[in-house]
ZAMARGU-4260 file (C-alpha; in steps of 0.2 Angstrom, whole numbers, plus 5000, padded with zeros to 4 digits):
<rodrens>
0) 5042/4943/4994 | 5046/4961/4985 | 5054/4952/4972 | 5042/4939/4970 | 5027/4956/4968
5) 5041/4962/4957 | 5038/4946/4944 | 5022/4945/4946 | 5018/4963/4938 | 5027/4957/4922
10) 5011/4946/4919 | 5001/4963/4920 | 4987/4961/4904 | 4991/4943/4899 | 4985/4932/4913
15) 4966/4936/4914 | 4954/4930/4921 | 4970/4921/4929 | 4981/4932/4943 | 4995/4941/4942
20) 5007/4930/4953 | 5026/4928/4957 | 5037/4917/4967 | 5055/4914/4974 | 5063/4899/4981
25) 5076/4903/4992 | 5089/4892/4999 | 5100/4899/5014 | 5096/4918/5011 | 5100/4912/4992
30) 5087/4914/4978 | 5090/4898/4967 | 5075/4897/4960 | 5061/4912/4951 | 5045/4911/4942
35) 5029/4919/4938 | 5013/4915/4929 | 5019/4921/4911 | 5001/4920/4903 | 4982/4913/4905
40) 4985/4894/4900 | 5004/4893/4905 | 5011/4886/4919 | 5009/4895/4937 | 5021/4904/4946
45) 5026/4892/4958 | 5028/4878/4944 | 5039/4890/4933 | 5050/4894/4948 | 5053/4876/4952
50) 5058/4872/4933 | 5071/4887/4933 | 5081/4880/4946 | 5096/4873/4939 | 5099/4855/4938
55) 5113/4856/4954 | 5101/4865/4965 | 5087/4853/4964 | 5092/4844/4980 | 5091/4858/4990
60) 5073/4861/4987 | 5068/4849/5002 | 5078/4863/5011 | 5070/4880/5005 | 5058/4891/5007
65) 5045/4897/4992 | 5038/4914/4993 | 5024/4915/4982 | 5009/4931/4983 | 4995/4920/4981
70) 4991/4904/4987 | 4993/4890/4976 | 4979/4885/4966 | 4971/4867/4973 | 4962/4860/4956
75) 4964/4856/4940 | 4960/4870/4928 | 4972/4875/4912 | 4986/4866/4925 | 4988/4855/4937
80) 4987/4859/4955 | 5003/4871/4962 | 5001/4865/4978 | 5003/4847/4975 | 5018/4850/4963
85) 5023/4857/4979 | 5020/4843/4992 | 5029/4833/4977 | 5044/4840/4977 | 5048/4842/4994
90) 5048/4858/4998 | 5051/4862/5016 | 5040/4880/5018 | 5029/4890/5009 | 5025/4909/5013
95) 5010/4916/5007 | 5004/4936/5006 | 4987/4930/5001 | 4974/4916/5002 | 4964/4915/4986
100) 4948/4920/4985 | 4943/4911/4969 | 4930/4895/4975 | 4938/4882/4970 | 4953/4887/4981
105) 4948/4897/4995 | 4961/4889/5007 | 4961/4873/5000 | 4980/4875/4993 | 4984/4880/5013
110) 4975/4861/5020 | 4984/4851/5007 | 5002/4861/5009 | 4998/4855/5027 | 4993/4840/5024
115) 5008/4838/5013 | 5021/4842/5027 | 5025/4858/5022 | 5027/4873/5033 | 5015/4887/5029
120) 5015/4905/5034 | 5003/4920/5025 | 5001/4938/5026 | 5018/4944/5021 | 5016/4960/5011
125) 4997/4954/5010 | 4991/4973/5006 | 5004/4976/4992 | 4999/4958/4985 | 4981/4961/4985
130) 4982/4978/4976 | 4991/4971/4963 | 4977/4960/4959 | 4964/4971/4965 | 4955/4966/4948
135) 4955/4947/4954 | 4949/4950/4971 | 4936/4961/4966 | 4930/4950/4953 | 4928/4935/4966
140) 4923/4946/4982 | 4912/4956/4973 | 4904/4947/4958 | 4909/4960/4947 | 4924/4967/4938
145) 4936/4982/4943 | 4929/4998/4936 | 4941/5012/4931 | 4937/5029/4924 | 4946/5038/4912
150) 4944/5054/4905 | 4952/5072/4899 | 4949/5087/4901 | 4954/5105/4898 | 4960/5118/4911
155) 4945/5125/4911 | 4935/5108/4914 | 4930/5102/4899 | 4930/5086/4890 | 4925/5093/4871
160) 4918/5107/4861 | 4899/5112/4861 | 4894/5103/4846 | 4905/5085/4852 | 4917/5087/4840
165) 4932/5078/4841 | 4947/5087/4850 | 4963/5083/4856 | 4966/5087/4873 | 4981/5077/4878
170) 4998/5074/4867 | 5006/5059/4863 | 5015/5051/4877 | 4997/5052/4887 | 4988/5042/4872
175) 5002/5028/4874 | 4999/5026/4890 | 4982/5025/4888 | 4985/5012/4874 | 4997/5003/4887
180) 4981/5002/4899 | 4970/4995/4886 | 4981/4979/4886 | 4980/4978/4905 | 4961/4979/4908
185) 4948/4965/4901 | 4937/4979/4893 | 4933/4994/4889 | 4917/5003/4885 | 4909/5021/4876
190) 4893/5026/4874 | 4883/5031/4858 | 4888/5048/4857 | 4904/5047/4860 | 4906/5031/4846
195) 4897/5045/4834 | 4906/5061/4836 | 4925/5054/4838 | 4922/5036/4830 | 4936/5028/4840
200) 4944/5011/4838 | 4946/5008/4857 | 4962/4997/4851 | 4980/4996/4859 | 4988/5003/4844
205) 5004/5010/4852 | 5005/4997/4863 | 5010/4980/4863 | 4999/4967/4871 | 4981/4960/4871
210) 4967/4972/4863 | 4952/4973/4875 | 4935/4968/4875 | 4927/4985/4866 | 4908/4987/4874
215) 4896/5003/4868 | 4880/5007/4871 | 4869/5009/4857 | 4850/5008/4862 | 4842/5010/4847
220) 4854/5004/4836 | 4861/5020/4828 | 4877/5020/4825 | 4882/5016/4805 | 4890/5000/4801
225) 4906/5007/4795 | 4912/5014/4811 | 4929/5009/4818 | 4920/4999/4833 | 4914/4986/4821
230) 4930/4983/4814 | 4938/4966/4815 | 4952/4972/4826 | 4945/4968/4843 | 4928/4959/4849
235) 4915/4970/4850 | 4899/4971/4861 | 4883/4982/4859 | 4872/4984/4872 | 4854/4987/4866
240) 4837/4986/4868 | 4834/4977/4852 | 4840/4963/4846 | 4852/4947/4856 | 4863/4939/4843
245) 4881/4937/4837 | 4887/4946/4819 | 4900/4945/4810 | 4910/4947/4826 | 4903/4958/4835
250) 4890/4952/4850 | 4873/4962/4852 | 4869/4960/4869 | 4849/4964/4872 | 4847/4974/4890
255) 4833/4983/4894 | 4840/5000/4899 | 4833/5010/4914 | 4840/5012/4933 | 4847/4996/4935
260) 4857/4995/4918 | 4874/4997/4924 | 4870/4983/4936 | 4866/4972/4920 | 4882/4976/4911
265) 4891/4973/4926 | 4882/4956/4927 | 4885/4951/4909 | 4903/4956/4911 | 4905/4944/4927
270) 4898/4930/4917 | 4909/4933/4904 | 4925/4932/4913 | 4930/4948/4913 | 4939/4955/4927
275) 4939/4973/4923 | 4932/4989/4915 | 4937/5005/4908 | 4924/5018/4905 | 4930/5031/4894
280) 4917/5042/4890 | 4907/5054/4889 | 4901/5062/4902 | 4883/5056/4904 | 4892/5037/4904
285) 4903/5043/4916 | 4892/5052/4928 | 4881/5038/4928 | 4892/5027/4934 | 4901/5040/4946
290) 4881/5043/4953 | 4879/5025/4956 | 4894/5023/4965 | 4901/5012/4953 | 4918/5015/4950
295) 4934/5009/4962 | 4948/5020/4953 | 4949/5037/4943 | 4960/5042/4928 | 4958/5060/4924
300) 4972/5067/4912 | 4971/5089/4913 | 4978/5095/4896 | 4988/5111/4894 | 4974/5118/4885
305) 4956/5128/4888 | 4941/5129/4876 | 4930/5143/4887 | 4914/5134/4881 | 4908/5117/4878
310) 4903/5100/4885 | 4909/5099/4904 | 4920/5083/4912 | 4910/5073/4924 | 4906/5079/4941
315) 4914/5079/4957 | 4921/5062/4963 | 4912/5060/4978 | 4921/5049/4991 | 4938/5050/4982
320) 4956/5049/4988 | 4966/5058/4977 | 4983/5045/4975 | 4994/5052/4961 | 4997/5067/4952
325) 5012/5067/4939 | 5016/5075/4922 | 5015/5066/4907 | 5021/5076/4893 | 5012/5093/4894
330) 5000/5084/4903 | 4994/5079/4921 | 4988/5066/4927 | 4980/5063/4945 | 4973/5047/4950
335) 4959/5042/4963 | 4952/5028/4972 | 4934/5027/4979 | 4937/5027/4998 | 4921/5016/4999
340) 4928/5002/4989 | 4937/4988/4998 | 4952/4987/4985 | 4962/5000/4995 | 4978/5008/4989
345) 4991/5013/5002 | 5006/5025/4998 | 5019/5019/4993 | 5011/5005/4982 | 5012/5005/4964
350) 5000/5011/4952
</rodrens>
């Protein structure tokens, strides 16, 4: 099952709103068979396993055992159903970590293994499995997508000058990692100020992979035409109080804004397939969502630098678990969870 969570983290920003999954088939303590779900529309883990076996191992299927971190999918969708393939070809067990929470599953690909003959166990390395694809669960458990929140700061705790300027806190192998997150996540949002005073592209520039959905809020619809947001590069929402409609590209979505707008965006996001979200600024976008309680994970990158004076980072993390601290560069980087979401990290587990 480590190898099969091994291969499933190589599908980490391609398989959304699919999960992340793995699998092995193993014959008499021999692997003769590995697969994982390469990308959203290809085929499933367990299918792309059972066509790497070699053409001389194919008999000894009815007499392995596949260990796969998610239970195969029960219906058609982009593919046909795993766990069919599965009762088709014989094969004599299946171990499961996790059951799957998505609807049309839900056990279903258990009753049918079952049903099939096949010998079925779950809950092997179900914890590591589920973090994983904590954006997944969350997203079906919760109805929403898997929050993250990024930011940088100065020694001295602040995030940019007085005025808002733009200026560089962190070096360059911090802003390719945040690039390299960027293709994992399904979306990633700013708000007006910060798409004024730094006019970001919120693209994976110095990463390879799938740009993400870019979100900013823009109530009164402020910001000039000719900033990098608009740019054909990625899709492009803006929430507003204005105007609904689609342009050139870019999506107005109309919201009215008050208490419960975070709630909205997270709504809008759910129906649009996404399974997750990185805030990345500024502070009065982060600390609204850090107040509400809306966030399951924390990002905060500390340069080598100070500034004495100036716009302050967002507020304590109330009911956080500090998880990680590393250096990147001249940089830190310590990582949180929200003790009071359900999409718990456990030591040991990668991040």
């Amino acid at each position: 099952m480590q190898r099969a969570l091994q291969l499933a983290a190589k599908g980490s920003g391609f398989t959304a709103p699919n999960p992340m999954v793995g699998a092995v088939l193993v014959h008499d303590d021999k692997i003769i068979g590995e697969g994982w779900h390469h990308k959203y529309g290809g085929n499933h883990a367990e299918v792309d396993c059972l066509n790497n076996v070699s053409d001389s191992d194919k008999k000894l299927i009815p007499q392995s055992t596949l260990y796969v971190t998610l239970e195969p999918c029960a219906h058609y969708g982009q593919t046909p159903p795993c766990a069919t393939r599965l009762v088709a070809d014989k094969v004599k067990k299946v171990v499961i970590a996790n059951t799957d929470p998505f609807e049309k599953v839900q056990g279903r690909g258990i009753e049918i293994l079952k049903a099939g003959g096949v010998v079925v166990e779950t809950g092997l390395l179900e914890n590591e499995c589920a973090w994983l694809n904590r954006r997944f669960f969350c997203f079906h458990q919760s109805n929403r997508p898997y929050i993250i929140l990024k930011w940088a700061q100065t020694t001295d705790g602040f995030i940019a000058p007085a005025d808002g300027s733009r200026f560089q806190i962190t070096g360059p192998a911090s802003r390719e990692l945040v690039h390299k997150w960027r293709t994992e996540e399904s979306a990633i949002m700013v708000g007006t100020n910060t798409a004024r005073n730094d006019n970001p592209e919120l693209t994976a520039r110095f990463w390879q992979g799938n740009q993400p959905l870019r979100i900013v809020l823009d109530r009164n619809l402020t910001l000039p035409e000719t900033s990098n947001l608009f740019n054909a590069k990625a899709p492009t929402w803006v929430i507003n109080e204005i105007v609904d409609k689609y342009e050139n590209g870019v999506r107005f979505v109309k919201v009215a804004f008050g208490n419960n707008l975070i709630d909205k965006i997270l709504s809008e996001l759910y129906k649009a397939k996404k399974l997750s979200l990185i805030v990345e600024g500024g502070t009065q976008l982060l600390n609204s969502f850090i107040t509400a309680g809306w966030w399951d994970e924390a990002r905060v990158f500390t340069g080598p630098q100070s500034l004495g004076s100036g716009i302050k980072s967002p507020g304590f993390l109330q009911n956080s678990n500090l998880i990680s601290e590393m250096s990147i560069g001249n940089d830190q980087l310590s990582t949180f969870v929200n003790s009071n979401s359900q999409y718990r990290y456990q030591k040991g587990m990668p991040i």
